[in-house]
Every structure is written in structure tokens, then in C-alpha cells.
C-alpha positions as CSV (number, residue, x, y, z in Angstrom):
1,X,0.0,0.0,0.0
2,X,1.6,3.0,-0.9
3,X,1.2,6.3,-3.1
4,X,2.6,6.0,-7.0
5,X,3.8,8.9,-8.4
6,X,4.5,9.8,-12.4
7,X,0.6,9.9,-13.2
8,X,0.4,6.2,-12.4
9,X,-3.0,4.6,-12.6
10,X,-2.4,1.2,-13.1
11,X,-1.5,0.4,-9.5
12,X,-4.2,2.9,-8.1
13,X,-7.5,4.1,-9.7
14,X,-7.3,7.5,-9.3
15,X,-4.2,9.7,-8.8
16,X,-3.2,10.2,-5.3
17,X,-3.0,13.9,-5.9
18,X,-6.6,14.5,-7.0
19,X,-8.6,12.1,-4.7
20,X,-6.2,13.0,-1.0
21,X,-3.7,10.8,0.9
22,X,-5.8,9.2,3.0
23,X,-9.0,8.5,0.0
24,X,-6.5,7.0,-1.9
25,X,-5.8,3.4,0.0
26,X,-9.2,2.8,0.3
27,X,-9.9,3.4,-4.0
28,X,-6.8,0.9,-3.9
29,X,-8.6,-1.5,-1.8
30,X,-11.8,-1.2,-3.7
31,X,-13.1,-0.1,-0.1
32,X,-15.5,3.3,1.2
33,X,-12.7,5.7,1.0
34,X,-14.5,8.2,3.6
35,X,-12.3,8.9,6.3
36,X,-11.9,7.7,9.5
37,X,-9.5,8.0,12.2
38,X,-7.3,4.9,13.3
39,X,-8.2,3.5,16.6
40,X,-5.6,4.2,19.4
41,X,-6.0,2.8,23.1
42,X,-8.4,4.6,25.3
43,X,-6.2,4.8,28.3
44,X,-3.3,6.5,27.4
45,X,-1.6,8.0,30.2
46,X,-1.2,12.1,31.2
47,X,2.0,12.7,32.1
48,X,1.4,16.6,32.3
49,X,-1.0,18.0,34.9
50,X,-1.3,21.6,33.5
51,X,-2.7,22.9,30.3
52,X,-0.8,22.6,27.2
53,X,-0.7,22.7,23.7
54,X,1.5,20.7,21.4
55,X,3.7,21.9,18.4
56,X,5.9,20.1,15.6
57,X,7.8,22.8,13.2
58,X,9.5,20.1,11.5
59,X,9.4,18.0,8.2
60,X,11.1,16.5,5.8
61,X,11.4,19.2,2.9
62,X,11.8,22.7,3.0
63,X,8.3,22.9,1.1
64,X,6.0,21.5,4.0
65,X,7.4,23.9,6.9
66,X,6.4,27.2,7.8
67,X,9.1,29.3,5.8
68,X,7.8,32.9,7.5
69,X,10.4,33.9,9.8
70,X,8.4,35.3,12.7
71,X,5.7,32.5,12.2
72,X,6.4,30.1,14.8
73,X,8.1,32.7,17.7
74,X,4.4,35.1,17.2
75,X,2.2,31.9,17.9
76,X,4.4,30.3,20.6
77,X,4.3,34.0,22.2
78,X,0.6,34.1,22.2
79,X,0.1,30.7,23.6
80,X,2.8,31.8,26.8
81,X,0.7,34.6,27.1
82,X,-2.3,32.7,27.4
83,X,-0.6,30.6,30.0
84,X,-0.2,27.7,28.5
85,X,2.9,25.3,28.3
86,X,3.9,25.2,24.6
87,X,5.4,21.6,24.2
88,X,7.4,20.9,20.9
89,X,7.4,17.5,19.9
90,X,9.5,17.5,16.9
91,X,11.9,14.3,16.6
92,X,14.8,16.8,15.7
93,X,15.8,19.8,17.6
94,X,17.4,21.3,15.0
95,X,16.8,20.3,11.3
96,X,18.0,21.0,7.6
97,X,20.9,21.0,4.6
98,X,23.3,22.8,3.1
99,X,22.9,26.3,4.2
100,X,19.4,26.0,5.7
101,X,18.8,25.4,8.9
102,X,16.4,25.7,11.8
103,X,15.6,24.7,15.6
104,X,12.7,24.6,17.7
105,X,10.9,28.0,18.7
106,X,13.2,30.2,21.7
107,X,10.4,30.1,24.6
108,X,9.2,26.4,23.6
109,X,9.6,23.3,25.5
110,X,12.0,21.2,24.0
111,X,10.2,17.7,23.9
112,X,11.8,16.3,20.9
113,X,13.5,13.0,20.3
114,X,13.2,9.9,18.6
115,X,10.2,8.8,21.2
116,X,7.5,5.7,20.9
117,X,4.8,6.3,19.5
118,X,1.9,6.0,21.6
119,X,4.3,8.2,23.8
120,X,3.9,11.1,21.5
121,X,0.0,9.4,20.9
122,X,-0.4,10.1,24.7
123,X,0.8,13.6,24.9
124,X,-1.2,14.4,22.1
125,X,-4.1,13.1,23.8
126,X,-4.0,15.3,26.4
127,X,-2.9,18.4,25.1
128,X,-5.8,21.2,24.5
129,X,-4.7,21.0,20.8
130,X,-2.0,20.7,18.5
131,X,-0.1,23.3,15.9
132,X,1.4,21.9,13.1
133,X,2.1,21.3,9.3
134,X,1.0,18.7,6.7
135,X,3.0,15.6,8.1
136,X,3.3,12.3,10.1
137,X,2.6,14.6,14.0
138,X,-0.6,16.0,12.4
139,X,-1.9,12.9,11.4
140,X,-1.5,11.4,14.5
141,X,-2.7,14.0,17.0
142,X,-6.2,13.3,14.4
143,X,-5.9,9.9,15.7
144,X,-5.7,11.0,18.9
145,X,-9.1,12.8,18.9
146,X,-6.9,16.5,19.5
147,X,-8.2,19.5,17.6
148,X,-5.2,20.1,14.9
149,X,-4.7,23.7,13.4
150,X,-2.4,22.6,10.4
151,X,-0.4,25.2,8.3
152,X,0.5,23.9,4.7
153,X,0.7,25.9,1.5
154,X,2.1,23.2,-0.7
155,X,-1.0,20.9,-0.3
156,X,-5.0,21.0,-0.7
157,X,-7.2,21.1,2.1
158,X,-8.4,17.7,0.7
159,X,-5.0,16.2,0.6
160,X,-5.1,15.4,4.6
161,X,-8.0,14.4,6.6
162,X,-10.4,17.3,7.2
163,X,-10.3,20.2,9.8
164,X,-11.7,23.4,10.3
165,X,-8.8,24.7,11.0
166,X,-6.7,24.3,8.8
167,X,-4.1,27.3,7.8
168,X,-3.6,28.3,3.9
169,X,-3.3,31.6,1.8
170,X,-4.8,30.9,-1.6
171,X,-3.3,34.6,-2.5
172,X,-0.1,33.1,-3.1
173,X,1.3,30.1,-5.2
174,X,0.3,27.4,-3.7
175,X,-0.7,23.5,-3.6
176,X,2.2,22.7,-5.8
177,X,2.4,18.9,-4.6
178,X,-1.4,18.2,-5.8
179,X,-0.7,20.1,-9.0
180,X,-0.8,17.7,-12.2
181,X,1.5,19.4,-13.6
182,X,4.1,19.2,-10.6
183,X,6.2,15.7,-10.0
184,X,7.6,15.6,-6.6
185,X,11.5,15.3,-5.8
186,X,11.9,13.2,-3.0
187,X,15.8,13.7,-3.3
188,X,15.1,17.4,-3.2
189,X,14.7,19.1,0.2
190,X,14.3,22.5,-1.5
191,X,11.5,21.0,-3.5
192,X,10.0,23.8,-5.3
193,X,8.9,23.1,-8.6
194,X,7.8,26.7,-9.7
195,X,9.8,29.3,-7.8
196,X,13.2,27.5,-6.7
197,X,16.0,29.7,-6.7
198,X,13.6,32.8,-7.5
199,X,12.7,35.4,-4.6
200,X,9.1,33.7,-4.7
201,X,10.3,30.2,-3.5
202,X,8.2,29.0,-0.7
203,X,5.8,32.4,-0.8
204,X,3.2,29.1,0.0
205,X,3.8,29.5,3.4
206,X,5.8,32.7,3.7
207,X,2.8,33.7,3.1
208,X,1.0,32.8,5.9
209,X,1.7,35.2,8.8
210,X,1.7,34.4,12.8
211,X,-1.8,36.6,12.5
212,X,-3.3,34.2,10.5
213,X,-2.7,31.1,12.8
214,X,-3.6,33.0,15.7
215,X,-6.9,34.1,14.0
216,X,-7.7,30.4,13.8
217,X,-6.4,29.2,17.0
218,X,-8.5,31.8,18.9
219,X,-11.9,30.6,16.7
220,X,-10.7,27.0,17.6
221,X,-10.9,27.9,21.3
222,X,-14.1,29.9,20.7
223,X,-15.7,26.5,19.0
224,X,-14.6,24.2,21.5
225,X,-15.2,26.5,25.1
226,X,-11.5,26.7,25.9
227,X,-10.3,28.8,28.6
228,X,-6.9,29.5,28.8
229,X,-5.3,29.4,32.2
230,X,-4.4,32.9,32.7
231,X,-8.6,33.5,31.4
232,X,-8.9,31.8,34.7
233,X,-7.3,33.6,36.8
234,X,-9.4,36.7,35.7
């Protein structure tokens, strides 16, 4: 089971890129390809008594990160502020190639590492939400049952599962990867099929400003009743 690149529809029915990641295993299988979220055990423990909120600012090409500079710092900012502990989960503490390179937010928690699974499952359970991007963290804090505001650029809304909060600006080149006129590079981690090596590489998600996400995280909270700690305390 797998995704097949080059237009290929002899091993799947439909392109991966038109029908979404997850649609496309059960087209393969000949199965209802609506979604539905894995099953993870019910009983996972917390390890963290206060409020938090999980992050992951990593992934593996330049293309699926958030490339605005100030991005990560205003959101992390605004959570502190709220009085929540901001926990990165990242594996990697600090990530990248050749000249590009970059580490977890300054006033984050550094929970990275290569940790199990239902480790990462657990802290996810637990947490009020998660922040991330289009990649492996996002799909399983989903699993979880946490709220996930993801940021991507380079994909569709339909490419992942669906949230309401998810993070794009449609003002700016974007969606690259479910373009049929795109292939994607897996050797390349500064994938960027229409602007690499131009001053409008990555504008996907440069984009996107630390406004934005904070927009959506406060109508998250407003949806689902959350009050901050330092709300509380009010």
C-alpha cells in the first residue's frame, strides 16, 4: 500500500493527488474511501497535569514547513501569554541541509527526540490542541481525537484528513504537490517546482503570517469553550 507517483494509474484508480492521501488506500482496496481515524488505546496516560498545547515545526522538505520567519516565535508568544505550556514535539531539535537550517521556537519546550509512539499518541491526547504542518505529528494527533490547526501551503485542504482549521493563503502560489502538472522530488529538500532559486520560492507558506494562525487558534478555542489558564485567573 503506498502512493505511486508519475501519473500512475495502473496500481491505483485515481491519482493520489486529485482524490487526498488518505481516499487514496481505500480506492486501492476497492473499499468506502471516507475517512476515519485509526483506533488508538483509550487509556493512554497524562504525564502533564497543567494545560498545554503541542507543536511540531519540522518536516522532511523545505516545502512543508512554515518558511515565515516570525511564524512560529508570534504563535508560541501568544500561547505563553495565554498561560499555556507550549510543548514541541519534533523528533529533531534542530533540522536541515546545506545552508538552511532551523531549531525549535526560543520560549518552547524542548520535547523532541526519537520517542515511541503512543508516547507522542499520549501527549497528544492530552494536550488542549495541536499546531502543526501537513505531516506524520498532524496525522497522528487526528488519531488521537486533539483539535489540529495545520499550516501547509504546498498541499490542498483535501489532501489530509479534514479540519476546520486548517491554515492556507490561496493569495499566493500554492498546492504545488497536488498540481498535475508538478512531479515531486523526493531527493530534493528545497523542493519547489515553480519558484526554486527565485525570490518567490516558498511564498506558499511565507505567506502565511503568525496573524493568520492566531486568527484560527482563537476561533478553535471559541468553538470548542476553551479557557486559557491565565482566562482563569481573571
Amino acid at each position: 500500500m503506498g502512493l505511486f507517483f508519475k501519473g500512475d494509474t495502473d496500481h491505483q484508480p485515481y491519482d493520489f493527488r486529485q482524490v487526498g492521501l488518505h481516499h487514496t488506500a481505500g480506492y486501492i482496496l476497492g473499499v468506502d474511501p471516507q475517512e476515519s481515524a485509526p483506533r488508538l488505546p483509550e487509556d493512554l496516560p497524562r504525564e502533564i497535569a497543567e494545560p498545554y498545547v503541542c507543536i511540531a515545526t519540522k518536516a522532511t522538505t523545505l516545502a512543508k514547513m512554515w518558511n515565515n520567519g516570525y511564524g512560529w516565535d508570534l504563535v508560541v508568544d501568544h500561547l505563553k501569554q495565554l498561560g499555556y505550556r507550549v510543548l514541541c514535539i519534533d523528533k529533531e531539535r534542530i533540522q536541515g541541509l546545506g545552508h538552511v537550517w532551523s531549531q525549535i521556537p526560543h520560549d518552547a519546550e524542548d520535547f523532541t527526540g526519537d520517542r515511541p509512539l503512543l508516547e507522542r499518541a499520549a501527549m497528544l491526547r492530552h494536550a488542549e490542541f495541536f499546531v502543526g504542518l501537513s505531516s506524520g505529528l498532524s496525522w497522528l494527533a487526528w488519531s488521537a481525537g486533539t483539535p489540529v490547526v495545520m499550516i501547509s501551503g504546498f498541499t490542498l485542504p483535501t489532501n489530509e484528513f479534514a479540519t476546520p482549521y486548517r491554515v492556507i493563503n490561496t493569495h499566493a502560489c500554492h498546492a504545488c504537490w497536488n498540481a498535475m502538472d508538478t512531479e515531486f522530488d523526493h531527493k530534493d529538500y528545497f523542493w519547489c517546482p515553480r519558484h526554486k532559486g527565485t525570490e518567490q520560492a516558498y511564498e506558499c507558506t511565507r505567506a502565511i503570517t503568525g496573524q493568520q494562525v492566531i486568527n484560527v487558534i482563537e476561533r478553535l478555542r471559541k468553538d470548542l469553550q476553551l479557557t486559557a489558564p491565565n482566562e482563569q485567573k481573571k
